[in-house]
Every structure is written in C-alpha cells, then in structure tokens.
C-alpha positions, 0 to 999 in steps of 0.5 A: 597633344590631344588623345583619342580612340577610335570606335566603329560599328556596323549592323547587319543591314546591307553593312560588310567589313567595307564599312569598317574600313571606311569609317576608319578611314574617315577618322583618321583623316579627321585625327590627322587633321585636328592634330589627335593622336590615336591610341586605340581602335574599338570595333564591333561587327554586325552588332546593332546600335539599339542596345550596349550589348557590344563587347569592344563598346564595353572594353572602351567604356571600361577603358575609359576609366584608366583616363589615358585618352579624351576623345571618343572619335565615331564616323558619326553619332549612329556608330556609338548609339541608336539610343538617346538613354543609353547615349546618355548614360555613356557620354555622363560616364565618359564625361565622369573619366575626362572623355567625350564623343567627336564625330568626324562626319557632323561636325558639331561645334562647342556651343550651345547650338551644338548641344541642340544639334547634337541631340537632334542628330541623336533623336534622328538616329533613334528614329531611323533605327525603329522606322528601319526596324518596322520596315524589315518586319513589314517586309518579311510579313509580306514575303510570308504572306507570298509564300515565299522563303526569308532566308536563313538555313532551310529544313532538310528535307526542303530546297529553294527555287525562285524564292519558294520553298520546294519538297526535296524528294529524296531528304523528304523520304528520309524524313518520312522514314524517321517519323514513321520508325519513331511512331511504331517505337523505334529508338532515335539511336536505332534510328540513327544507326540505320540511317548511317548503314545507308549512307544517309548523312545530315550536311554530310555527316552523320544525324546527331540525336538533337536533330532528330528530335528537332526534326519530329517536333518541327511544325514545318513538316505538316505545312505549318510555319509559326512567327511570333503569334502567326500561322502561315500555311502557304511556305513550306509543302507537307511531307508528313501525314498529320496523323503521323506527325501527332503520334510523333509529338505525342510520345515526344513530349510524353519522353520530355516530361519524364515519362520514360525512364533512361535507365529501365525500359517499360514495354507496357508503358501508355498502353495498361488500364485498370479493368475497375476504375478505368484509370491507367496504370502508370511505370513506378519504381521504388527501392526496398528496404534492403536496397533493392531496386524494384520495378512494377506497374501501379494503378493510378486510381489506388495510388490517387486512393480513389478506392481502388484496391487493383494490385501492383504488377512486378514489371518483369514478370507481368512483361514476359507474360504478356509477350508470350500471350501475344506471340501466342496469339500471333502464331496461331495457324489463322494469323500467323499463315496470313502473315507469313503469307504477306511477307513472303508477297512484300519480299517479292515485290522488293527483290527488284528495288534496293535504296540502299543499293541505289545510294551506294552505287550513288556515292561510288560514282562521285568518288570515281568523278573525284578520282578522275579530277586527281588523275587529270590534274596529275597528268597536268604536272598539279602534284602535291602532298594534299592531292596524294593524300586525298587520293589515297583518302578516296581510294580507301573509301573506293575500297570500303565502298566496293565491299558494301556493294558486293554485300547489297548485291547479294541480298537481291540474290538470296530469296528465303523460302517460306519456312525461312521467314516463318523462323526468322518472324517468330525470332522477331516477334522475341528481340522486337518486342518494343516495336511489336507492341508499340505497333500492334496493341492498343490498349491491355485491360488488366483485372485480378484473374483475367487481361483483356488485350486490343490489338491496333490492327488488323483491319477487316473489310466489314464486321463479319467479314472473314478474310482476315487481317489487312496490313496497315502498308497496305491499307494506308497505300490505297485510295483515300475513298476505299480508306472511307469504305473499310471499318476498322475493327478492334480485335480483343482477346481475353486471357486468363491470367494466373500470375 
C-alpha cells in the first residue's frame, strides 16, 4: 500500500482555518480514492508560499529523510510553494529520500507532458504571488494617498471613523503631557508615576518605559507617517507642537548615544560652555588611583588639545554652586514677588477644575455600571463562583476608589495662602532642581574667575520694557500674532566665581 502525508498552507490573504479545512478535505478524498494510507499532517498558518520559512514545511523535509513515506499530498502545488528555486530544490530533496509531490486538485500524469505542465502550474504560481504581492502594494499606496487608514493597531492617542484616522482627545491630552514633562526634563519613570496616581492606563494597564520613549520618537505625533522612502502628511492629525516634538527627540536620541550616565546624574549636562574656546564642556568620569570614582566636567577643546587650558570642574561641588546662585537669583524681591504672584493666579484659576477628579469620578461610575450588572444577574437566579468574586473584585475597587475621591475633593478645599506657596516655591526650587534647570537655563558660560548664566526665559514685551517676566504658559496660550509682536529677551547674570 502506498504512503503518504499530507501538507497544507494557507496565507494571510483573505485565507482563515476554513481553508485548512478544506484542503484537508480534498486530500483525503483523493487518498481514499487512490488507496494511500496517510501517516501524517503537516500544516502551516497564515505563512506565505514565497519563502521556506515554515516550520512544519521544515519538520516535513526533515522528516523526509527516515524514509517512512512516498508521497507528499498537497491540495494543489501553490500549497507547497510559490517558488520555482525552492520548489526545485525540495522536490531534488524529496526525490533523494524516495518522496515526491501528489496534487489532489491538478491532476498531473506521469508522463512527459506532466513534467511540462507541472512546471507550467509552478510558473503560474510564482506569478500569481508576485502580481498579487504588487497588487496589495498598490492598493495600500492609494488608501495612503487618500489619507486613509490601513489597518493594523492604531496610536494611542488616535481612533478611527469611516476609514480615517481622528484625534482622540482625551488620550491626545496625555500624549501632550508626556511630551511637554519630558521636554522640561522630567524622568520617563516620574512620568509614569504621575500618569498611574491619575488613573491613566495604556490598553488598561499601566504605560511600561518602552512605550513611552516609542510614543516620544513616533513621527506620527506631528502629522508625518513614513513607509519605506514615502512621506505621507494627510493620515494622521498633529497633536504635538513640532518645536515640542524636536526637544523631545533631541534628548531622546542625546540618552540613546550614551550621553546620559544610568548610574550618576549630571544637572549641568548640554547646558556648559568654556568662556575661552567656546567648545562645550562635556560630563566625564574617571577612577583614581585608589579606586575612587570621581565625577567632573571637562572642557571639550582641552580634552581634543585644542590648546585650551580651562580646568576641570568637580561635578558636585561646582553643582551646588551653581544651584545656589541661581536660587539666589530667582529669589531676589523683583523675580521672586512675580512669581509667587503668578502662582497664587494659576491656583485660582484651577480651583474649580481637577482632571484627576474628573477621571476618578469616571472610573467610579463604570464600576457601579458593572456592580448594577451583577446585581441584576443575581436577582435572575445567574450565581456562580466567578460572579462572587468579581463582585468582590469591584467592591474592593469601589472602596479604594472612594478614598482617592475623598482626597481629590479636598484639594479644591484647601487654598494656600500666599506665604504658603512662598515656602513650598523655595523647597521646590532645592528637590527639582533637574527640572529647574532643565526649564530655566539656557546656556552657563564657565571662565576661571567668573560664570555667566542665560536664563531661557522670561520673556519680556520689548527690550526696555520694565514689566518683568512673562510665563512661558502664558506666552504659548496666546494668539500666534501677538506670539509675533513680543521679543524674546535672553537674561544674563554674571557671578563671581571663587570655587
């Protein structure tokens, strides 16, 4: 009696477990009818025929060698291959270990004539698989081109309607947040943290770091979808400010480099110049001879010995020196007064509005939705072990829930006075010192004997006005054609410096 076994494929193209079904079907007809026994079914899903990088094709071929059957039975030739080399090559291979290919639905006879068809049918299906390959491509470019959306998982911070990708407003706020935290220096794993104390969850769980650095270099984000070596600027919505959005990616990529060391954080990092050869004076680390670790900053131009001779700056000491002049700075009557002034204005405007609030109050309602459910179905006679304990599941969460919502209601209770947003400001300006400097300084200019220090902003209305600082919340909410109107002016001050 003759052997065989039976192989079937199918692709991803409009193909489901139906078609598995099917070609099994047909094979075993063809057995039944042709007296082969069948000892064994190879099947691959949604794998294409282009290439052999299936694994049951592989354990068949492989299989092939112990020499225990003589036919290969395929629904038709497509099923084995779509390509004539590597048809080739597997049927010499199948030949070399007694084995050769039967397809139930070609019918090819053992004759000179069947070698040329069955060579044609293989042709045909190489064909068929490159014009259909071509013919998806097309298809996709046009959709593109429409501005439409091609399927797959869609950003957060987008939906889809009618085919066409739309802002979804309360992820995009969450994606602005992210990037505006990250541009003014805040951590990923702070960032996270805050997200997870507001209840905002990625897919309804918590946002893991790799997704939010893919989030800050995702193109998407400013209205750009690249493929291959095509721009397309119709599909997705903007939903950062470009200028945002290049901040981002540029300290993305600066940590991607190594630039920022995982073990020893540098305030001043990107932001020091030598005040003699102009060169930026880069974070360095070394180990003394007694093994010491020791941390400095060093000129770029005396380490490329550009005959520079600027010496090098013990990290924690010229740190806290420059901390403290700036805090200095910032509490001086004139900037300090503003500041707490503009505080105590951005609390007033807030007390009415709290998102975290908001979202609480959210998630208590779908919890009490939910609760509602169980109690209906328990009242039908539906009681199980699995409706008790997601009853007690949600009710835990009820409880939790409450206790953030008694705490989030308190907060639109308490108003600080003004001396006490004073003293909580100058405790900040210590503990966020990253962010402080990260936000505020521009650029510090570092001679032997003195720094000069160029704050971001303020922004001033004109050169000689005398209004004082503007905040950069404020400036960024306003019209783009006063934006146009105002002149950024850089504030320097010069300090002696005695280190």
């Amino acid at each position: 009696m003759k052997t065989a076994v039976i192989y079937a494929r199918y692709s991803s193209d409009n193909q489901t477990e139906q078609s598995i079904e099917g070609q099994l079907r047909v094979c075993k007809q063809y057995a039944e009818n042709n007296d082969i026994l069948i000892l064994n079914t190879y099947i691959d899903r949604a794998m294409t025929g282009t290439n052999d990088n299936r694994p049951d094709f592989q354990q068949m071929i492989k299989d092939s060698s112990k020499k225990e059957f003589q036919y290969v039975l395929v629904y038709k030739l497509d099923r084995f291959s779509r390509n004539k080399y590597e048809m080739a090559k597997y049927k010499k291979i199948l030949k070399d270990n007694g084995a050769k290919i039967l397809s139930a639905m070609e019918n090819i006879p053992e004759t000179p004539e069947g070698i040329i068809l069955e060579s044609l049918l293989e042709g045909m299906a190489e064909y068929y698989s490159v014009e259909l390959s071509q013919k998806v491509r097309r298809g996709l470019n046009e959709t593109r081109l429409k501005g439409n959306f091609i399927g797959g998982t869609i950003s957060y911070g987008y939906k889809v309607e009618n085919h066409k990708i739309l802002i979804n407003e309360e992820q995009a706020e969450n994606v602005r947040f992210i990037f505006k935290q990250y541009s003014i220096g805040t951590y990923v794993k702070d960032i996270i943290s805050i997200l997870n104390d507001r209840h905002i969850y990625h897919n309804g769980k918590p946002f893991e770091k790799n997704t939010i650095y893919y989030m800050l270099k995702n193109e998407k984000y400013i209205g750009i979808y690249r493929h291959e070596d095509k721009i397309y600027t119709n599909m997705y919505p903007q939903i950062v400010d470009k200028e945002v959005y290049e901040i981002v990616r540029q300290k993305v990529d600066t940590n991607k480099y190594g630039k920022r060391s995982t073990d020893t954080i540098y305030l001043l990092k990107n932001k020091l110049k030598c005040g003699y050869c102009g060169k930026p004076i880069s974070a360095e680390c070394g180990t003394a001879r007694n093994g010491t670790r020791l941390h400095y900053y060093k000129c770029l131009g005396r380490k490329k010995n550009n005959g520079c001779n600027k010496s090098m700056l013990k990290k924690d000491i010229f740190e806290s020196f420059i901390i403290d002049n700036i805090i200095q700075i910032l509490k001086s009557p004139k900037h300090f007064d503003y500041i707490i002034d503009s505080l105590l204005k951005i609390q007033n405007q807030q007390l009415g509005t709290n998102p975290i609030l908001d979202s609480l109050l959210k998630e208590q309602k779908q919890i009490e939705k939910s609760l509602s459910n169980i109690m209906t179905a328990i009242e039908q006679g539906i009681i199980n072990n699995t409706t008790n304990k997601r009853m007690k599941e949600l009710e835990t969460q009820q409880e939790e829930l409450n206790k953030k919502i008694l705490i989030e209601q308190s907060k639109n209770i308490i108003k600080l006075s003004r001396g006490e947003i004073a003293n909580h400001f100058e405790k900040a300006l210590r503990l966020e010192s990253k962010i402080l400097i990260d936000y505020m300084i521009k650029e510090i200019k570092v001679f032997e004997d003195k720094i000069i220090i160029q704050f971001n902003n303020p922004l001033q209305k004109s050169p000689d006005s005398s209004q004082g600082f503007l905040l950069f919340e404020e400036y960024s909410n306003m019209p783009k054609y006063i934006q146009n109107k105002i002149k950024p002016i850089m504030i320097e001050f010069e300090i002696d410096y005695y280190i």
